[in-house]
PDB file of N, CA, C and O in Angstrom:
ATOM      1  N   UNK A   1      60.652  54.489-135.380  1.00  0.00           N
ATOM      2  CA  UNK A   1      60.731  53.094-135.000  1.00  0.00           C
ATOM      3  C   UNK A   1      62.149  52.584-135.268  1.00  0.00           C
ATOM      4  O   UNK A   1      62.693  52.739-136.362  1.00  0.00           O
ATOM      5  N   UNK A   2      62.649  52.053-134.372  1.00  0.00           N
ATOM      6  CA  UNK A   2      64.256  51.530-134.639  1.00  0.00           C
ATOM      7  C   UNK A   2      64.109  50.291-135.235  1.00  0.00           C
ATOM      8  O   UNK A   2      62.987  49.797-135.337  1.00  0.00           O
ATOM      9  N   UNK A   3      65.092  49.728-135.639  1.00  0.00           N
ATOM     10  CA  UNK A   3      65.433  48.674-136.545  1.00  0.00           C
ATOM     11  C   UNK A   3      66.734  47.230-135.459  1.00  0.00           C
ATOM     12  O   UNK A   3      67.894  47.241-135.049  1.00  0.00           O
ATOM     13  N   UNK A   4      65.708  46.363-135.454  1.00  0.00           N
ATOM     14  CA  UNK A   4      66.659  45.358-134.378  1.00  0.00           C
ATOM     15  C   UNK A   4      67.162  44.463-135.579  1.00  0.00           C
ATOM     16  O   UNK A   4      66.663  44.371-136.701  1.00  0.00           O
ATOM     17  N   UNK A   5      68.135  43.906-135.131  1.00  0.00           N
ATOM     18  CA  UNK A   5      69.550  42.545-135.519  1.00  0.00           C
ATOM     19  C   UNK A   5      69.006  41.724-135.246  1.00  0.00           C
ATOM     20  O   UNK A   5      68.494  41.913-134.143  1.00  0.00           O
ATOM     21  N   UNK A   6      68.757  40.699-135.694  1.00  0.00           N
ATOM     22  CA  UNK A   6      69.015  39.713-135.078  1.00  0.00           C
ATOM     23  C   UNK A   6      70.165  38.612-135.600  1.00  0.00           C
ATOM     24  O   UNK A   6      70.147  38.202-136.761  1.00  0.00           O
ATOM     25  N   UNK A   7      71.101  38.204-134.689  1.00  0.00           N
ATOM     26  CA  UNK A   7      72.503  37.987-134.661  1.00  0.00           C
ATOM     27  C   UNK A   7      72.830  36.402-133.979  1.00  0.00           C
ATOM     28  O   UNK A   7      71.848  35.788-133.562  1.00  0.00           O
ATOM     29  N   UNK A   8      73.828  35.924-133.897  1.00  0.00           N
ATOM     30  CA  UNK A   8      74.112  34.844-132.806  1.00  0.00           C
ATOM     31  C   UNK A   8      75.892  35.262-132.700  1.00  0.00           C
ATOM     32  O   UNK A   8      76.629  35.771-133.544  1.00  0.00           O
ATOM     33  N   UNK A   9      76.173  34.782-131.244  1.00  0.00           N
ATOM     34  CA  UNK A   9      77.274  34.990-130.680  1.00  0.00           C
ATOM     35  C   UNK A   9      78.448  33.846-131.418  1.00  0.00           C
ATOM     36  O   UNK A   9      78.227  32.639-131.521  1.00  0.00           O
ATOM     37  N   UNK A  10      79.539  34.446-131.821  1.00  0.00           N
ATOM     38  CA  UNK A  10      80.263  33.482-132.662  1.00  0.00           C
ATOM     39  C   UNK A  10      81.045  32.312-130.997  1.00  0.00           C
ATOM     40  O   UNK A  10      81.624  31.227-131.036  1.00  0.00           O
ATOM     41  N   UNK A  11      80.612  33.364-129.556  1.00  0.00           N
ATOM     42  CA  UNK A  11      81.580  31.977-128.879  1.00  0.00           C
ATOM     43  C   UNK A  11      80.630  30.893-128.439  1.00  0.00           C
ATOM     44  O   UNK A  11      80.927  29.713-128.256  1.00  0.00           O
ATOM     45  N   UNK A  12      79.443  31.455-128.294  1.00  0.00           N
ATOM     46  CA  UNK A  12      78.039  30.231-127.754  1.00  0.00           C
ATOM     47  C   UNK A  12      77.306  29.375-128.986  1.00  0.00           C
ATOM     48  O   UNK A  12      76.847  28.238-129.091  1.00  0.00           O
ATOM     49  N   UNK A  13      77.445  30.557-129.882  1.00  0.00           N
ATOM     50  CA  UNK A  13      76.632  30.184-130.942  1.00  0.00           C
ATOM     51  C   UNK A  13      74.954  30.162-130.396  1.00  0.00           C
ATOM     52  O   UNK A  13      74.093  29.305-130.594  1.00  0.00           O
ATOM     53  N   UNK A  14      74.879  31.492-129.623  1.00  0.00           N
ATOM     54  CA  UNK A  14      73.210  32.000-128.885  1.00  0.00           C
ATOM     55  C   UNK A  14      72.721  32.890-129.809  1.00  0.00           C
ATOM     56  O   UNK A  14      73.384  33.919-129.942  1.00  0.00           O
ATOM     57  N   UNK A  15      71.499  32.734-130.642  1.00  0.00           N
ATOM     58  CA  UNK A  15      71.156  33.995-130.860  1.00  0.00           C
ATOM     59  C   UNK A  15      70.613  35.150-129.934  1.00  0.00           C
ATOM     60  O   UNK A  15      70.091  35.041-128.824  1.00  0.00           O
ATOM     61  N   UNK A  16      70.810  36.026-130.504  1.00  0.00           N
ATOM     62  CA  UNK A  16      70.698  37.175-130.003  1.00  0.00           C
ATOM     63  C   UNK A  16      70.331  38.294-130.646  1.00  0.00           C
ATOM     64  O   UNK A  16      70.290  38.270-131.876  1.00  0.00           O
ATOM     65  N   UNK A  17      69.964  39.597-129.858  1.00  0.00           N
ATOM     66  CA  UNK A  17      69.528  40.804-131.004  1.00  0.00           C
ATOM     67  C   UNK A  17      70.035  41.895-130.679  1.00  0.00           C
ATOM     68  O   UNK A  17      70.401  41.961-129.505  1.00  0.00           O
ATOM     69  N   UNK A  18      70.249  43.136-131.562  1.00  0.00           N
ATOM     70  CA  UNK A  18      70.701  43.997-131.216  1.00  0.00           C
ATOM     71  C   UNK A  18      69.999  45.572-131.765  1.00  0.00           C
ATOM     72  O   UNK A  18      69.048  45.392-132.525  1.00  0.00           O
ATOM     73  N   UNK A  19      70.231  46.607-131.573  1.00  0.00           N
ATOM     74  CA  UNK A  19      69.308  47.678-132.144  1.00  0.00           C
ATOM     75  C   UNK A  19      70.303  47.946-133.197  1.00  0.00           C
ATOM     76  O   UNK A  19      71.473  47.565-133.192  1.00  0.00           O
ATOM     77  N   UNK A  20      69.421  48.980-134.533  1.00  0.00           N
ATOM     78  CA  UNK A  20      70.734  48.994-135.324  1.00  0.00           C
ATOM     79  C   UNK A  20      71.480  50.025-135.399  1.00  0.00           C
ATOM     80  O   UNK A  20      71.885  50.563-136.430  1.00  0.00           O
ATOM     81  N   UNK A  21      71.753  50.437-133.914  1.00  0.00           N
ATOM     82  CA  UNK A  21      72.696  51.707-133.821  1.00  0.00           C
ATOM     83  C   UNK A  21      74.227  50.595-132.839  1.00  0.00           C
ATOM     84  O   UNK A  21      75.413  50.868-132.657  1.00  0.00           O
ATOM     85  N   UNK A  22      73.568  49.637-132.527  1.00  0.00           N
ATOM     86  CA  UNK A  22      74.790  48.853-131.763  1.00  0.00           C
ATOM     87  C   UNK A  22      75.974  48.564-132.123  1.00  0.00           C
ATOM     88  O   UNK A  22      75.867  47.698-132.992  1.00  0.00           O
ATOM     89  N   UNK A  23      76.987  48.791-131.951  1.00  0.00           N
ATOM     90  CA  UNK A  23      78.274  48.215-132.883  1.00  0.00           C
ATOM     91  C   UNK A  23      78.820  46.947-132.344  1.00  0.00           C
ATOM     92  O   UNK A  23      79.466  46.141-133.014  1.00  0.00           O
ATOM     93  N   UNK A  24      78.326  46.739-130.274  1.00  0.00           N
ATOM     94  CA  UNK A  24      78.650  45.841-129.628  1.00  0.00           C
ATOM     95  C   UNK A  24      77.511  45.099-128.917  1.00  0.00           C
ATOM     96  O   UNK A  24      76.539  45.660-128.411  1.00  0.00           O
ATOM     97  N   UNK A  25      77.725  43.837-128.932  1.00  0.00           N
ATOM     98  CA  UNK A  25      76.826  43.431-127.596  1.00  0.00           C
ATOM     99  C   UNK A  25      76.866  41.908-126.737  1.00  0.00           C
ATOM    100  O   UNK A  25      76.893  40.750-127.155  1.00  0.00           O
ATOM    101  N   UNK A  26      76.858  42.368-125.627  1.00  0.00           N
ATOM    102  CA  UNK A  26      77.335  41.259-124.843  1.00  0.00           C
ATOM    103  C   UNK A  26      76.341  40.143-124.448  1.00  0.00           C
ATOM    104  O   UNK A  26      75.234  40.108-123.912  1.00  0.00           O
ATOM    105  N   UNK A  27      77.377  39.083-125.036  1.00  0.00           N
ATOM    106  CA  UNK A  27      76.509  37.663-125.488  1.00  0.00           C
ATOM    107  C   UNK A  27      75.848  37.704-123.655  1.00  0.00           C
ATOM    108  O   UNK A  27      76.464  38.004-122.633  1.00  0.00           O
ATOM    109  N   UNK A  28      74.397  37.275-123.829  1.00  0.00           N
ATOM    110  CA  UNK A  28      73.917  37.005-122.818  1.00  0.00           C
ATOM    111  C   UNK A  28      74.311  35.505-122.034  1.00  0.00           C
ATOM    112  O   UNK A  28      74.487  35.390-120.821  1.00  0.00           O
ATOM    113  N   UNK A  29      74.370  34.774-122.706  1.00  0.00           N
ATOM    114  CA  UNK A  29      74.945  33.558-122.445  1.00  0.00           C
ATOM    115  C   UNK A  29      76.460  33.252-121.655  1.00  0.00           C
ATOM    116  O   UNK A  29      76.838  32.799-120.574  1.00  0.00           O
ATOM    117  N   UNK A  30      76.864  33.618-122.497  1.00  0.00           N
ATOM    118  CA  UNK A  30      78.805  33.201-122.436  1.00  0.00           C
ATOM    119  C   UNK A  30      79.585  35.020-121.744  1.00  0.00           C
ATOM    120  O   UNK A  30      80.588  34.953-121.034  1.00  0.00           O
ATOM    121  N   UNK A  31      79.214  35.874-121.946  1.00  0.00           N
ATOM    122  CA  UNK A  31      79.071  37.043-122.045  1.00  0.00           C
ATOM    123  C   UNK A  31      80.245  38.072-122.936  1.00  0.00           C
ATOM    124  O   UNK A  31      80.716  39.156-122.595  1.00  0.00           O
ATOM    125  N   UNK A  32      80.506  37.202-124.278  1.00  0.00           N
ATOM    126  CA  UNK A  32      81.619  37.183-124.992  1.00  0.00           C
ATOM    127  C   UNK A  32      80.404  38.705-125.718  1.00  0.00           C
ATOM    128  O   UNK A  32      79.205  38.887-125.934  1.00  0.00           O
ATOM    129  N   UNK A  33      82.036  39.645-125.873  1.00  0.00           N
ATOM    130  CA  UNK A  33      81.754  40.864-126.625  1.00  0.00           C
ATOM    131  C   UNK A  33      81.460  40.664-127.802  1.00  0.00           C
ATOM    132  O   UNK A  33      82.428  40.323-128.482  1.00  0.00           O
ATOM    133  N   UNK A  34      80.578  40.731-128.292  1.00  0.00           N
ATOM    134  CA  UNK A  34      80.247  40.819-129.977  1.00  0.00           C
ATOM    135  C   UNK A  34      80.269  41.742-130.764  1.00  0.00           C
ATOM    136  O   UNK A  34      79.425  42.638-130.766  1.00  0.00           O
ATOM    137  N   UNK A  35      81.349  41.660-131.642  1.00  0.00           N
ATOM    138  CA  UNK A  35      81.575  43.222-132.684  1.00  0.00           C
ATOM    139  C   UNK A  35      80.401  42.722-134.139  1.00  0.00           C
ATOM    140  O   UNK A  35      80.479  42.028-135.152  1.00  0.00           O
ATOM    141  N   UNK A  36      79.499  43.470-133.529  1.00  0.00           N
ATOM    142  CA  UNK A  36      78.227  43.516-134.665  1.00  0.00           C
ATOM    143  C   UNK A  36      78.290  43.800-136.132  1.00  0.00           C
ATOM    144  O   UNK A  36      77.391  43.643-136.958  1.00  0.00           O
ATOM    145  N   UNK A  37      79.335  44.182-136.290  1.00  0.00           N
ATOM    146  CA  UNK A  37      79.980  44.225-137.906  1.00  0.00           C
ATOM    147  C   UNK A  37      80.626  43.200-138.464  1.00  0.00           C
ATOM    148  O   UNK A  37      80.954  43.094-139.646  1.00  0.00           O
ATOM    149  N   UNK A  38      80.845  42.271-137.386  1.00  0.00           N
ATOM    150  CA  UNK A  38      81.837  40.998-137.691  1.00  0.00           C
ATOM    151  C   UNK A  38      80.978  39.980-138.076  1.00  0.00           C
ATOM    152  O   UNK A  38      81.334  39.210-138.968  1.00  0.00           O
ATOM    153  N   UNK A  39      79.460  39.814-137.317  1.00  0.00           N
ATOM    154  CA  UNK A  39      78.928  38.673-137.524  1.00  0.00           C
ATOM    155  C   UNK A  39      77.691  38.950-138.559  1.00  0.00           C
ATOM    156  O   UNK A  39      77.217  40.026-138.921  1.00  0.00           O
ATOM    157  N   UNK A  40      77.300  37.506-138.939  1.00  0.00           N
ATOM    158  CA  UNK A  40      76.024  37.530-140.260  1.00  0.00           C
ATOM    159  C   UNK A  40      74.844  38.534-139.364  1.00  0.00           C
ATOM    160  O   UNK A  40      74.815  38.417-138.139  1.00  0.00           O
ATOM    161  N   UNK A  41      74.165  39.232-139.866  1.00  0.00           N
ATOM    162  CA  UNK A  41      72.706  39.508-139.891  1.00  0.00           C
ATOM    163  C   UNK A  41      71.891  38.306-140.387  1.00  0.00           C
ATOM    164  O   UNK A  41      71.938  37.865-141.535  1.00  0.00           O
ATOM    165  N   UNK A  42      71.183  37.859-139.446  1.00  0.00           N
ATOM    166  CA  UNK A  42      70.063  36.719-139.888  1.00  0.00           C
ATOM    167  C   UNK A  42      68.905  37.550-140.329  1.00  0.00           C
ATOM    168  O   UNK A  42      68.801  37.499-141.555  1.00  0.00           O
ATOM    169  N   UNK A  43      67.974  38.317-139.748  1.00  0.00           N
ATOM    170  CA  UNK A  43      67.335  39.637-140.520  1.00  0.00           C
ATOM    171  C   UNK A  43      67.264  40.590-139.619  1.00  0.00           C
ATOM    172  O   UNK A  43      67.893  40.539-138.562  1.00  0.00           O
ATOM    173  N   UNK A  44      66.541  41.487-139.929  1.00  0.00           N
ATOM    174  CA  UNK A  44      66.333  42.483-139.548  1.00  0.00           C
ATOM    175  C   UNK A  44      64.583  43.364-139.212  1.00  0.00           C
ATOM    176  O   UNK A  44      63.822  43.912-140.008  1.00  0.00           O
ATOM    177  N   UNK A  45      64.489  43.186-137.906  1.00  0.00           N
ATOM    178  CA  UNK A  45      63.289  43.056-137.728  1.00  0.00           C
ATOM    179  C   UNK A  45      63.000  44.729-137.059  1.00  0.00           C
ATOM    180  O   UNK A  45      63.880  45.518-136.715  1.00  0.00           O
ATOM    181  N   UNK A  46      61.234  44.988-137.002  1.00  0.00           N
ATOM    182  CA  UNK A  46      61.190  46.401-136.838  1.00  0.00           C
ATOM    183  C   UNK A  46      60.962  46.624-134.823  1.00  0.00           C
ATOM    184  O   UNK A  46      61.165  47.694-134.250  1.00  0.00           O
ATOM    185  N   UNK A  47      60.569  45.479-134.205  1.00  0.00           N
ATOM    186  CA  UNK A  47      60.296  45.292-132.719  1.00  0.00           C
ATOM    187  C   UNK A  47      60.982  44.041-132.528  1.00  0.00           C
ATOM    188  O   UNK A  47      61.189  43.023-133.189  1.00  0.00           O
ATOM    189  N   UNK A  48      61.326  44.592-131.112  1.00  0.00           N
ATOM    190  CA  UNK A  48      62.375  43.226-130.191  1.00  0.00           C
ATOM    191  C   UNK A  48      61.743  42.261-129.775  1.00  0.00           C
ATOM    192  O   UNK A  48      62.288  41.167-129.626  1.00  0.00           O
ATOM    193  N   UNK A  49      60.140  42.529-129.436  1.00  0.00           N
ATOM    194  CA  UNK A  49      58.852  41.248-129.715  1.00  0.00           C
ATOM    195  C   UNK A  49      59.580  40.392-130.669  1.00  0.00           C
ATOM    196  O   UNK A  49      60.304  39.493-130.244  1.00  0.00           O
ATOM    197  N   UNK A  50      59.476  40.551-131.579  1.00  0.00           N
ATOM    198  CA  UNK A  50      59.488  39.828-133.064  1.00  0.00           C
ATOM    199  C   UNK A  50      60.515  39.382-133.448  1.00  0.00           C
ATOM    200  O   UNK A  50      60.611  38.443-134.238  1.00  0.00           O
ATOM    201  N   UNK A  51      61.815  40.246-132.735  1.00  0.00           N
ATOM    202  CA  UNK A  51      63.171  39.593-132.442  1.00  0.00           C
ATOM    203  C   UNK A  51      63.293  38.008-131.726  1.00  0.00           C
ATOM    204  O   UNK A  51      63.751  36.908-132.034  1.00  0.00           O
ATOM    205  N   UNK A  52      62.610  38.616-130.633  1.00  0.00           N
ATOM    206  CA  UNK A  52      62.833  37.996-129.466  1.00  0.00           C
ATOM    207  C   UNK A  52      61.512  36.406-129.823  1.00  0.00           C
ATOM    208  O   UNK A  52      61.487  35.512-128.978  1.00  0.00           O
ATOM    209  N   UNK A  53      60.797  36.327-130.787  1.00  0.00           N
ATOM    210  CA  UNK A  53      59.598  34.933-131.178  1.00  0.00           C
ATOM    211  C   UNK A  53      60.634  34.457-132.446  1.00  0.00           C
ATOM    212  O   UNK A  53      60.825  33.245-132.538  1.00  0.00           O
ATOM    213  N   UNK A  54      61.234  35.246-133.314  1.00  0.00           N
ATOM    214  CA  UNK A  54      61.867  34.585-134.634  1.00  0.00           C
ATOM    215  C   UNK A  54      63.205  33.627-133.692  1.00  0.00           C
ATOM    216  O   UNK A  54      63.564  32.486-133.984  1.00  0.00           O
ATOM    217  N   UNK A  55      63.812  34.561-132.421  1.00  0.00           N
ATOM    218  CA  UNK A  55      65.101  33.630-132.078  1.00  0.00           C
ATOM    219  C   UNK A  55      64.294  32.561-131.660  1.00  0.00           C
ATOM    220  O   UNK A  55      64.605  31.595-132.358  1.00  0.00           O
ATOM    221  N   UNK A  56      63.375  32.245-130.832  1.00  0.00           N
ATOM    222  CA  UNK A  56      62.584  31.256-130.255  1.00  0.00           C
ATOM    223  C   UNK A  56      61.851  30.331-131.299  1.00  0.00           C
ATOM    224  O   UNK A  56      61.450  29.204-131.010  1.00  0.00           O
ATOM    225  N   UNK A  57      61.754  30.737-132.168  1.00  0.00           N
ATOM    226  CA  UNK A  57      61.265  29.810-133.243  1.00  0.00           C
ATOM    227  C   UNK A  57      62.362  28.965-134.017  1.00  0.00           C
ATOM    228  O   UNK A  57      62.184  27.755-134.160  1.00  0.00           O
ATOM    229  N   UNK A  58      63.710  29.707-134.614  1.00  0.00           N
ATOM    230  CA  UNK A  58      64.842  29.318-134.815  1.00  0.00           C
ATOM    231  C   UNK A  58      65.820  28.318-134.386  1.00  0.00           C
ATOM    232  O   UNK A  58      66.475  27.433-134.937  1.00  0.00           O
ATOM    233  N   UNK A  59      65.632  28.948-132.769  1.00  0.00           N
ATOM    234  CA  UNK A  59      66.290  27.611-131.773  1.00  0.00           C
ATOM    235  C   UNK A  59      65.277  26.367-131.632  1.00  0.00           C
ATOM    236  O   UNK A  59      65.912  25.322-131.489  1.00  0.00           O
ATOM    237  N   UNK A  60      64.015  26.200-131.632  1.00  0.00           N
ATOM    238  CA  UNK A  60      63.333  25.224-131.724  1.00  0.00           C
ATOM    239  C   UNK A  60      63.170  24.515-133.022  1.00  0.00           C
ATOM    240  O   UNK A  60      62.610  23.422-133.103  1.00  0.00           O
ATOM    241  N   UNK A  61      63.642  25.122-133.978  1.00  0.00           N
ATOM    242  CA  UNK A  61      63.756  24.257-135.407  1.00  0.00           C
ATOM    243  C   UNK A  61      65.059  23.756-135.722  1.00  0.00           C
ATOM    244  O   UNK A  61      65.308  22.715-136.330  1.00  0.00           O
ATOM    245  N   UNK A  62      66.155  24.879-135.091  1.00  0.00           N
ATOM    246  CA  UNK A  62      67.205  23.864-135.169  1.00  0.00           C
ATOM    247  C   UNK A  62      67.268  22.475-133.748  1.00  0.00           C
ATOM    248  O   UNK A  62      68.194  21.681-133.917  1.00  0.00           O
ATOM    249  N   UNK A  63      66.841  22.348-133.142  1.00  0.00           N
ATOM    250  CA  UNK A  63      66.598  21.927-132.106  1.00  0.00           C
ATOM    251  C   UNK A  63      66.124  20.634-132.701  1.00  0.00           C
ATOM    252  O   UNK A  63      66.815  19.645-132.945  1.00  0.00           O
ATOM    253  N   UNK A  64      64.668  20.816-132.921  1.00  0.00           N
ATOM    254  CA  UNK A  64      63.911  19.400-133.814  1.00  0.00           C
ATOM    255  C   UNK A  64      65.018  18.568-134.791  1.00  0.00           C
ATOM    256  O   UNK A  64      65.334  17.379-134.847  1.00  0.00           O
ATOM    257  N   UNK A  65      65.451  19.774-135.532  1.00  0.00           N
ATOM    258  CA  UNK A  65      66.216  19.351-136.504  1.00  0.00           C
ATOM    259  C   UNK A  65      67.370  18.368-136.591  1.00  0.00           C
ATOM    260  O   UNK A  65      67.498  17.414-137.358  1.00  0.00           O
ATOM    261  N   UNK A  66      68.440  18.949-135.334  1.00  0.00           N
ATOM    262  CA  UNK A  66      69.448  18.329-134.814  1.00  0.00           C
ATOM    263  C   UNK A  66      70.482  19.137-135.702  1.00  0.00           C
ATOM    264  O   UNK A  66      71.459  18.507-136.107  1.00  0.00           O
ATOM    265  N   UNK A  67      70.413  19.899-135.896  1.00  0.00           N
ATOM    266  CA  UNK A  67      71.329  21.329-137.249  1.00  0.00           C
ATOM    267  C   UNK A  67      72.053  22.441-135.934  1.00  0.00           C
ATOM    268  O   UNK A  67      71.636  22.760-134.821  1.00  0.00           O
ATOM    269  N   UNK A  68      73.139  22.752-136.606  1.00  0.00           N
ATOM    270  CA  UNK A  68      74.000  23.788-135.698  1.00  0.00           C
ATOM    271  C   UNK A  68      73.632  25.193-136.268  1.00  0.00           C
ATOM    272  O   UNK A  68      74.110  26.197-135.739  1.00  0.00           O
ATOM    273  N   UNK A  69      72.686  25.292-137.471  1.00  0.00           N
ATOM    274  CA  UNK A  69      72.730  26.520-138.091  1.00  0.00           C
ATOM    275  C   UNK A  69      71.496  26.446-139.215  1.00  0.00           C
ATOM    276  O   UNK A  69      71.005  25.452-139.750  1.00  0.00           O
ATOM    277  N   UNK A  70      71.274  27.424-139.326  1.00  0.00           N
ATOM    278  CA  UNK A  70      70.817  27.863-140.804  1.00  0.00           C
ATOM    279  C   UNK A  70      71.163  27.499-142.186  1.00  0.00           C
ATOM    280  O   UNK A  70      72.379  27.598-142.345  1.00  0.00           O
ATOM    281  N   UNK A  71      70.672  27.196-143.022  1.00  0.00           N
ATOM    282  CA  UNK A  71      72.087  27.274-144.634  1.00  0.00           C
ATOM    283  C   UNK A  71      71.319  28.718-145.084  1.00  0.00           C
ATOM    284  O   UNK A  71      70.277  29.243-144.691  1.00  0.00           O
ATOM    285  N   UNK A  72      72.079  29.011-145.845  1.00  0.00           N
ATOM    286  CA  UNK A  72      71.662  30.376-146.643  1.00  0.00           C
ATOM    287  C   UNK A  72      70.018  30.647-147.288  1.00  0.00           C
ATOM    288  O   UNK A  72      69.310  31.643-147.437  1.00  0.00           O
ATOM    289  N   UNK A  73      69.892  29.360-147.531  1.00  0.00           N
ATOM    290  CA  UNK A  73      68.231  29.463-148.443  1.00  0.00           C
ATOM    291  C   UNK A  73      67.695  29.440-147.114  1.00  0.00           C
ATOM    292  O   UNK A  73      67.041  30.468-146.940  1.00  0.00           O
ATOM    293  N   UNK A  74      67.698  28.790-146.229  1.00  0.00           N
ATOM    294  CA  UNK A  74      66.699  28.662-145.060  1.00  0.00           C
ATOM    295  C   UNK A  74      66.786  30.665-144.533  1.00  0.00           C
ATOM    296  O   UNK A  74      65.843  31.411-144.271  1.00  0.00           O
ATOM    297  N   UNK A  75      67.990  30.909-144.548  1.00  0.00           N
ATOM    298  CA  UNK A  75      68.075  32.456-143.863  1.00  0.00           C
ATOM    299  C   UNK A  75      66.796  33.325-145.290  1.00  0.00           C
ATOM    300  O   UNK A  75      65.720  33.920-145.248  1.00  0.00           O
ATOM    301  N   UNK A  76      67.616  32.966-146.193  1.00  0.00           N
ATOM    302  CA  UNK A  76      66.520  33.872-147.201  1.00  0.00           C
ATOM    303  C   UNK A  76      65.595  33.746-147.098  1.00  0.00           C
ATOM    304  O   UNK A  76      65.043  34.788-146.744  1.00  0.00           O
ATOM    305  N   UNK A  77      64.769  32.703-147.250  1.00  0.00           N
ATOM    306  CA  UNK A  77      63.137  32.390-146.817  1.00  0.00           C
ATOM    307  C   UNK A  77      62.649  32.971-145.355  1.00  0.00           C
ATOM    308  O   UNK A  77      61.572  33.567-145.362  1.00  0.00           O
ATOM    309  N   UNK A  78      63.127  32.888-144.497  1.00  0.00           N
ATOM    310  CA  UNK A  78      63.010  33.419-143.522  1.00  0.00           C
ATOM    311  C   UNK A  78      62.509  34.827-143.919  1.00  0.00           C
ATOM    312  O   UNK A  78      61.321  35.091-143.734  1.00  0.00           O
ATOM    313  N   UNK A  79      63.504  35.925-144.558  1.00  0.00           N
ATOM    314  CA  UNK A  79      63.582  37.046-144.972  1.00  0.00           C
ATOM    315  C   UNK A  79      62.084  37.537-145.449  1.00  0.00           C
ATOM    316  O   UNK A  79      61.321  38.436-145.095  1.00  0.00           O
ATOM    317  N   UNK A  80      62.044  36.150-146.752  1.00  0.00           N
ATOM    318  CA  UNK A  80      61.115  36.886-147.703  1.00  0.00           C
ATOM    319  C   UNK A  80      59.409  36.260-147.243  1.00  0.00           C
ATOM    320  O   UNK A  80      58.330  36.524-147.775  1.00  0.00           O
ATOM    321  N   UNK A  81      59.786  35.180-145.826  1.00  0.00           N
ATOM    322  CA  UNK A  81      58.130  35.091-145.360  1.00  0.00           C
ATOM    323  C   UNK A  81      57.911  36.641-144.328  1.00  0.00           C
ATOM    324  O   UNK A  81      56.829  37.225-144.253  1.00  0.00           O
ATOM    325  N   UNK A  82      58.850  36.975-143.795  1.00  0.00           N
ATOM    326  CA  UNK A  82      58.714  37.973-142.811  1.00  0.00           C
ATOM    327  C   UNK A  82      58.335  39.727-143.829  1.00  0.00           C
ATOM    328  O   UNK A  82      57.635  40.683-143.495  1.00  0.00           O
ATOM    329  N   UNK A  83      59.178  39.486-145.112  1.00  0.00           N
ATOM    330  CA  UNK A  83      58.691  40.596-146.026  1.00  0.00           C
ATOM    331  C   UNK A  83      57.205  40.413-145.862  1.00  0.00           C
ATOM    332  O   UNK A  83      56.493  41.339-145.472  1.00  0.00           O
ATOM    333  N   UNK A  84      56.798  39.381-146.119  1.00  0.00           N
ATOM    334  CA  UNK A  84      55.733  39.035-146.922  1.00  0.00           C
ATOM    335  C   UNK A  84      54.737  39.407-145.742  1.00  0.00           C
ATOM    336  O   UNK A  84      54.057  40.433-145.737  1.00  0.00           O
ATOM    337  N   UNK A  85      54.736  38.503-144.806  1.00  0.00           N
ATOM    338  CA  UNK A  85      53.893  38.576-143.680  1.00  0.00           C
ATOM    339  C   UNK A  85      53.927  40.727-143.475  1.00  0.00           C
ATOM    340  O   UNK A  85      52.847  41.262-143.223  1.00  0.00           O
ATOM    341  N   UNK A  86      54.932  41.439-143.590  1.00  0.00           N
ATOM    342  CA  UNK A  86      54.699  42.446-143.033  1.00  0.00           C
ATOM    343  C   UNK A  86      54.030  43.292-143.997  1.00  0.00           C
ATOM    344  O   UNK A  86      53.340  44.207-143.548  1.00  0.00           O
ATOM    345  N   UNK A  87      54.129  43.123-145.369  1.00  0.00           N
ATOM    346  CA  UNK A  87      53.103  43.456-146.498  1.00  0.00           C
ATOM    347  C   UNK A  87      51.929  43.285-146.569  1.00  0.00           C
ATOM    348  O   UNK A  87      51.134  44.105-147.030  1.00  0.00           O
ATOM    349  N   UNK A  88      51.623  42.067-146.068  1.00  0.00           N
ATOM    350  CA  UNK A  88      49.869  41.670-145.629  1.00  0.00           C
ATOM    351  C   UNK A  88      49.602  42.427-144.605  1.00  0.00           C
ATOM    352  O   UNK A  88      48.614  43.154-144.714  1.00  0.00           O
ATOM    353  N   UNK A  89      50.477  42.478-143.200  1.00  0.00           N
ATOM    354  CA  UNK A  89      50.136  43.261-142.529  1.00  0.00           C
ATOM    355  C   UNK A  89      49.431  44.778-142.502  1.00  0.00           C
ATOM    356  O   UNK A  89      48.619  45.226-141.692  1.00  0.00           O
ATOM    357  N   UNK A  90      49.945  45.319-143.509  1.00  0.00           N
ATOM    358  CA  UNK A  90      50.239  46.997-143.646  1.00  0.00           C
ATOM    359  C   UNK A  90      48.498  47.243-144.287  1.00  0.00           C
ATOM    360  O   UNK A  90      48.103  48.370-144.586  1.00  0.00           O
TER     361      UNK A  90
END
């Protein structure tokens, strides 16, 4: 099972995801090259499903919110409900 990114583009500021063999990837949006070593990891998820509902959940909370971003505790929690949720899962 591969291991996806999930990332945002430093020129759109889109999230986005990537597999974790990617070193590059082109912002879907803006279509600015992204060197995947350069930008934060928001987490790291095991399917692009799950990629692809956390960015959609993300952009709709910053959205409500009226926020350009994450702060650090919001990224960690994120982390440790998705640990959590995948521990119950198992």
């Amino acid at each position: 099972m591969s291991t996806y990114r999930v990332i945002r583009c430093p020129g759109c500021y889109q999230f986005t995801y990537t597999d974790q063999y990617g070193k590059w990837k082109l912002c879907p949006v803006c279509g600015e090259v992204i060197t995947v070593d350069k930008v934060p990891v928001y987490l790291e998820v095991d399917d692009f499903s799950q990629a692809e509902i956390l960015i959609k959940e993300v952009e709709r909370y910053l959205y409500r919110s009226g926020r350009l971003d994450l702060t650090p505790t919001e990224v960690n929690l994120i982390r440790e409900k998705y640990l959590a949720w995948l521990m119950s899962a198992a």
